[in-house]
N, C-alpha and C positions, 0 to 999 in steps of 0.2 A: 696530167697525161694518162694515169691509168685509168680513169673511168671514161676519157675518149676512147681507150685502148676497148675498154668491154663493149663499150656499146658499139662502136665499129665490128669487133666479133662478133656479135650478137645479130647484126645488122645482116655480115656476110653468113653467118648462119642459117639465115630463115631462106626460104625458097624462093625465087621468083613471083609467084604467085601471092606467098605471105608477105611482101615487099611490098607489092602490086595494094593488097589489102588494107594495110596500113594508110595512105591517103585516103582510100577509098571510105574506110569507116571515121576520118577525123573530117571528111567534106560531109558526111552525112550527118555525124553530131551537131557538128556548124547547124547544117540547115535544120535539123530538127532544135536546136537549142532556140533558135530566131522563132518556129514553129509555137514554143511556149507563151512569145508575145502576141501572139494572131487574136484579133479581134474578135473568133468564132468560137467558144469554149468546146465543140466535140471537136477542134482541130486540135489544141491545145492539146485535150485529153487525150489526140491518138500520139502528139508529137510525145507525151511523156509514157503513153505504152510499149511507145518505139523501143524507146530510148531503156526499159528495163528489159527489152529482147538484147540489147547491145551487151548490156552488166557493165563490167568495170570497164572494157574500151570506152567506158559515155564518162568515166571522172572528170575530162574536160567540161560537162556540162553541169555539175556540182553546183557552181554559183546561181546559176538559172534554174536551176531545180529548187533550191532553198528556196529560191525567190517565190516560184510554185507553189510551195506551200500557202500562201499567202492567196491565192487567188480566188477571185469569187465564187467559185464553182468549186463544189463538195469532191466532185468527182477528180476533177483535174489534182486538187491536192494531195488527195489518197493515192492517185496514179504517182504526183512527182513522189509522194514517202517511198513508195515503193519502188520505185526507177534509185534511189540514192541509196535505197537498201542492196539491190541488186547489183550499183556500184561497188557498196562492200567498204572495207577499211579505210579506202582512199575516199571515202566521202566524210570522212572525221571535221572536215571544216562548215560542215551543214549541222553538225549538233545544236546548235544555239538554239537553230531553227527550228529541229525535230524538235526539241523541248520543249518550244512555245505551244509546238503541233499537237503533244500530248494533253493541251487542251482547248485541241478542238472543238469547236459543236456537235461536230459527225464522227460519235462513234467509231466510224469504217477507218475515217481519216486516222484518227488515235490510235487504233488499230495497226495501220500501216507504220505511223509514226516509231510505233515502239520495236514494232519487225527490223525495221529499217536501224535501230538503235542495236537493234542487236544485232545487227549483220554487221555493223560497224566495228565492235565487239568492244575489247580493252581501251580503246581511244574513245569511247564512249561514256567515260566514269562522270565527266562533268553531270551528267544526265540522273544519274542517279537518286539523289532526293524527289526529280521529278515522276520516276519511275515507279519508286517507292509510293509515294502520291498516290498513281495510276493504279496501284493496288485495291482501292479504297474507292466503293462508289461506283467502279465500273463494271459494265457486259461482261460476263466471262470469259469472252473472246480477249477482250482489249483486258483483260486483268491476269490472261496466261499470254498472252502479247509479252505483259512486261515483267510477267516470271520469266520467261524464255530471254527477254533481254539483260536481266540484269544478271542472271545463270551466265550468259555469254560475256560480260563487262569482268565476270571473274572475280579474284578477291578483295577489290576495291567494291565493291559492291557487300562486303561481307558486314564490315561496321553497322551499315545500315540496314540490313536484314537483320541483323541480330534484336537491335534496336525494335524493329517491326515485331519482335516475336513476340513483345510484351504489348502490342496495341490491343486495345479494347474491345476491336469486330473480333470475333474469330475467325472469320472468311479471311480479313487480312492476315493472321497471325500462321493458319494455312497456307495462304501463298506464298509468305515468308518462308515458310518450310520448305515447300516445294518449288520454290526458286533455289534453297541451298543445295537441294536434293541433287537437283539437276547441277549443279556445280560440283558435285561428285568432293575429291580429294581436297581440289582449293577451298574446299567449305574448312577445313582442316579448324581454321581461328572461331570456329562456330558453335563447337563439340560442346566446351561447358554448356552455355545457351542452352545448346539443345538438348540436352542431358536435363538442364531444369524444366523444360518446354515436354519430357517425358509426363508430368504431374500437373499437367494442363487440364481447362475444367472440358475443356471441348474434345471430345473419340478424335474429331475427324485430324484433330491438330498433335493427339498426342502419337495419331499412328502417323504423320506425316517426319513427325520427328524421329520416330524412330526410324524412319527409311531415309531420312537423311543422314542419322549417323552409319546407316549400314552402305550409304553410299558415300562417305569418308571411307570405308573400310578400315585395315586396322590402327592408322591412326589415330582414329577416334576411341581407342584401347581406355583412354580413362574415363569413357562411360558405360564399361561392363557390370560395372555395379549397378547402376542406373536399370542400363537392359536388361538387368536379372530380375531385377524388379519388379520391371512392368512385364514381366513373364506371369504377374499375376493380376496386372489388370481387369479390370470387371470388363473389360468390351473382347469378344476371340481376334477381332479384327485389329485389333494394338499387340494382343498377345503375340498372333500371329509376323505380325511385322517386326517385336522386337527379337524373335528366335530369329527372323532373317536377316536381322541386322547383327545379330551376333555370329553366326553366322560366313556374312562376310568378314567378319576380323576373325576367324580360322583360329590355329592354337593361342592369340594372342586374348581369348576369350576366356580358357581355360578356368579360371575363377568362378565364371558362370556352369559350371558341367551338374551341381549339387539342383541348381535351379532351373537346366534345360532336363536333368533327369527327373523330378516333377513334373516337366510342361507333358513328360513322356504319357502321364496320367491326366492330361488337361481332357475337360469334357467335352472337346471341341477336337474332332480329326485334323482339320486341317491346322490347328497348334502340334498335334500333338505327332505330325508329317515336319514340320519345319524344325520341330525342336530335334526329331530324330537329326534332322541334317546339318544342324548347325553341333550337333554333336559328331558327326562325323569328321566335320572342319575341324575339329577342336584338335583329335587326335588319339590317340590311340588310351589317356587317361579315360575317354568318355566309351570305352568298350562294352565293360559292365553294363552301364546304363543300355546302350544298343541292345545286348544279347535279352533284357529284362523286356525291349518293345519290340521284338521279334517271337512273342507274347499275345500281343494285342490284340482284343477283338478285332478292328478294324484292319483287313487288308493292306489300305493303302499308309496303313502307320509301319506297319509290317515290310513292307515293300519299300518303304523309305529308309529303315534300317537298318536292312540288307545288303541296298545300294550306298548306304552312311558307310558301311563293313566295307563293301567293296571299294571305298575309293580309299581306304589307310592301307589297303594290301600286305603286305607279311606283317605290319603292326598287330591286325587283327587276329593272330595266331588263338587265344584263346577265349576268340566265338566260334572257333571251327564246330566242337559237337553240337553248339547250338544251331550253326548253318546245316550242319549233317541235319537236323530236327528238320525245318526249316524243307528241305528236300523234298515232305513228304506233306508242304502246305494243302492246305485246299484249294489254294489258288493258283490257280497257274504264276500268274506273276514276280507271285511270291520267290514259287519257286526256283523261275527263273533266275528272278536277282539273287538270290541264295547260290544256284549254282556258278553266277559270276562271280560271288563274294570268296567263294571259295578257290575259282581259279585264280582272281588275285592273290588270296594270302600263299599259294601255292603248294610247295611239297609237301609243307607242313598239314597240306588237306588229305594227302593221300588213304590213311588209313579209316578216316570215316565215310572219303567216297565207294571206296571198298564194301564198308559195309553195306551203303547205299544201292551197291549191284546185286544186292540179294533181296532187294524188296518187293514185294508183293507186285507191287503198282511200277507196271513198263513206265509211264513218265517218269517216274523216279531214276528207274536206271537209266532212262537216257536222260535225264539232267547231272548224273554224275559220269556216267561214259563223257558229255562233251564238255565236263568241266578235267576229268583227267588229263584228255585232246591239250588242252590250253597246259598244261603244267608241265608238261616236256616227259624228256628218256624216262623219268622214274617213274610212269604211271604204264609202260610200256609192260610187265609182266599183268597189271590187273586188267588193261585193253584186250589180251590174249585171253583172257576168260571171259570177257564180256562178249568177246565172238561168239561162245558156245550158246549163247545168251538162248534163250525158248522163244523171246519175242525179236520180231525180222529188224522191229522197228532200231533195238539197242545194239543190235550186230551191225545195224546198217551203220549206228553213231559213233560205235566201235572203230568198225575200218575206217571209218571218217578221221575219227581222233586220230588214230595212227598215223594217218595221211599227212596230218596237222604238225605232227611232231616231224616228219621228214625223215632222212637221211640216218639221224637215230635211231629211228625204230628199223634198223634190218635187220634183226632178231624174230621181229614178225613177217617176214619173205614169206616162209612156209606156210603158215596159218593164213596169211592173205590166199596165196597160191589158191589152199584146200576153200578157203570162201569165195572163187571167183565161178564155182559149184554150187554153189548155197542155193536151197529150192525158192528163195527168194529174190526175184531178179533185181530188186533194187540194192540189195548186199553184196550181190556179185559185181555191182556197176560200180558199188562204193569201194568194194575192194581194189577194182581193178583201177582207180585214181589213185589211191594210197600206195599202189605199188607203181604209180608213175611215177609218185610224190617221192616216197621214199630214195627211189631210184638205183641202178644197179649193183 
């Protein structure tokens, strides 16, 4: 009685129109299902492209589609894989078939076969060994076909990729990888594996491993030792991926901070960028190491560090004079991220942006004028000196900041007032916000 109950609701739910629709798309499967046995193969082939314009309204057509598979024409088959793909879950009773499909003669067909496997997704596991197979031997295409399927089959799929990781090609032992990879968390049963699959003879497989446990994230915690590891591998492109895999396991890496503070000196920037940030994840133990790569020859190591600072926010209390440094980079960038590092840690920055408004170099004070902005009421006495500021540019960031703070800063009414005078019209504009901002 209750499932008449919902489908009758469900029934009086839809519109007239979607009522309407419903026979209309199950007489059109009908005849496109019958369209599958036609004598003429480009009819065939168009009744099974129809029929993937439908998706999952054509699962009445399942049985005749498996059947397709099978049919003399390369093309018509490849169309039914992908018409059963486009069914979706409900096509779980064509598996048999897709698995024969996966070996095909025609590439395209295989191709389709294993899309289709994977669209199918968890009720797909039967398929698996075949999948596995399809690794091995095949097109590119039709061999990240059946990464992408067995990534979607999920952790029934896991046994067997693990298994895969110790085959003989490397190409396979790659795709093993990068079918877990793509399985993100469910790869979880996989970690040991791929923690040994770090000391692989093959670059491309040991960096694939590593982005597989970084895309376990922190449950793959018991191969930080591993990842610290290969923070010394001889390829930057493994190094580089195991700082990003540690990286994503955030403080639960912490272990790793001695050996991402090393990668800090790797001879390779773009290591020596990722390990900054996978120290930032780490936490506030990996500060030290930051304040030592805000340092760095390199820019964008610098700028990574910064932004590493910036995202532990009042953790980071004790890089402030190094971010106050930092202020007066050569790089713009730099500097920027410096002066956001600082408004996150916040009040705790005030006394070095201070100093920072007495520098030489106008960028300077206006990177610490619109980092005070961001820290609220207690930066509100040193904004009223940065009004008197010699250059138009930091008076202008001045009134801005105070704008920023709002309703706090009415301490500064007067000094707006006197700056809505300033021989600078852009500082009388910015005043004259700040004092809307602030309000009466």
């Amino acid at each position: 009685m209750f499932l008449t109950f919902v489908n009758l609701s469900h029934e009086c739910a839809q519109t007239p129109a979607q009522q309407s629709a419903v026979p209309q798309i199950d007489e059109k499967v009908r005849a496109l299902t019958e369209a599958l046995k036609d004598s003429d193969a480009s009819v065939r082939y168009s009744a099974a492209e129809a029929l993937v314009a439908i998706g999952p309204d054509a699962k009445a057509a399942v049985p005749a589609l498996a059947e397709a598979l099978r049919d003399s024409d390369a093309g018509v088959r490849g169309a039914a894989a992908t018409a059963l793909g486009a069914v979706g879950p409900d096509a779980k009773a064509a598996v048999p078939a897709l698995v024969e499909a996966l070996q095909d003669s025609a590439a395209s067909v295989r191709w389709s076969a294993a899309g289709a496997l994977g669209a199918v997704g968890p009720d797909a596991k039967a398929a698996v060994p075949a999948l596995v197979t399809a690794l091995n031997g095949s097109p590119r295409h039709v061999r990240k076909a059946a990464e992408g399927a067995l990534s979607a089959i999920g952790p029934d799929a896991v046994p067997a990729l693990v298994e895969t990781l110790e085959d003989s090609n490397p190409v396979v032992r790659r795709a093993a990888a990068d079918a877990l990879r793509a399985m993100g968390p469910d790869a979880v049963a996989a970690v040991p594996a791929l923690a040994d699959t770090l000391t692989d003879t093959a670059t491309g497989v040991r960096g694939a491993a590593a982005a597989a446990l970084g895309a376990v994230g922190p449950d793959a915690k018991a191969a930080v030792p591993a990842l610290a590891e290969t923070l010394k591998d001889s390829d930057a492109s493994v190094r580089w991926s195991a700082a990003g895999a540690l990286r994503a396991m955030g403080p639960d890496a912490g272990a790793a901070v001695p050996a991402l503070g090393n990668a800090l000196r790797d001879s390779d920037a773009g290591v020596r960028g990722a390990a900054a940030g996978a120290l930032g994840a780490v936490g506030p133990d990996a500060v030290p190491a930051l304040v030592g790569a805000l340092e760095d020859p390199d820019a964008s190591v610098r700028w990574s560090a910064a932004g590493a600072l910036r995202a532990m926010g009042p953790d980071a209390g004790a890089a402030v004079p190094a971010l106050g440094n930092a202020l007066r980079d050569s790089d713009a960038g730099v500097r920027e991220a410096a002066a956001a590092a600082l408004r996150a840690i916040g009040p705790d920055a005030v006394p070095v942006l201070v100093e920072a408004l007495k520098d030489s170099d106008a960028a300077v004070r206006w990177s610490a004028t619109d980092a005070l902005g961001a820290i609220g009421p207690d930066a509100v006495p040193v904004l009223l000196e940065a009004l008197k500021d010699s250059d138009a540019g930091v008076r202008g960031s001045a009134a801005g900041a105070l704008g920023v703070i709002g309703p706090d800063a009415q301490a500064a009414v007067p000094a707006l007032m006197e700056a809505l005078n300033d021989s600078d019209g852009s500082v009388g504009r910015a005043a004259a916000e700040a004092l809307d901002a602030i309000g009466p």
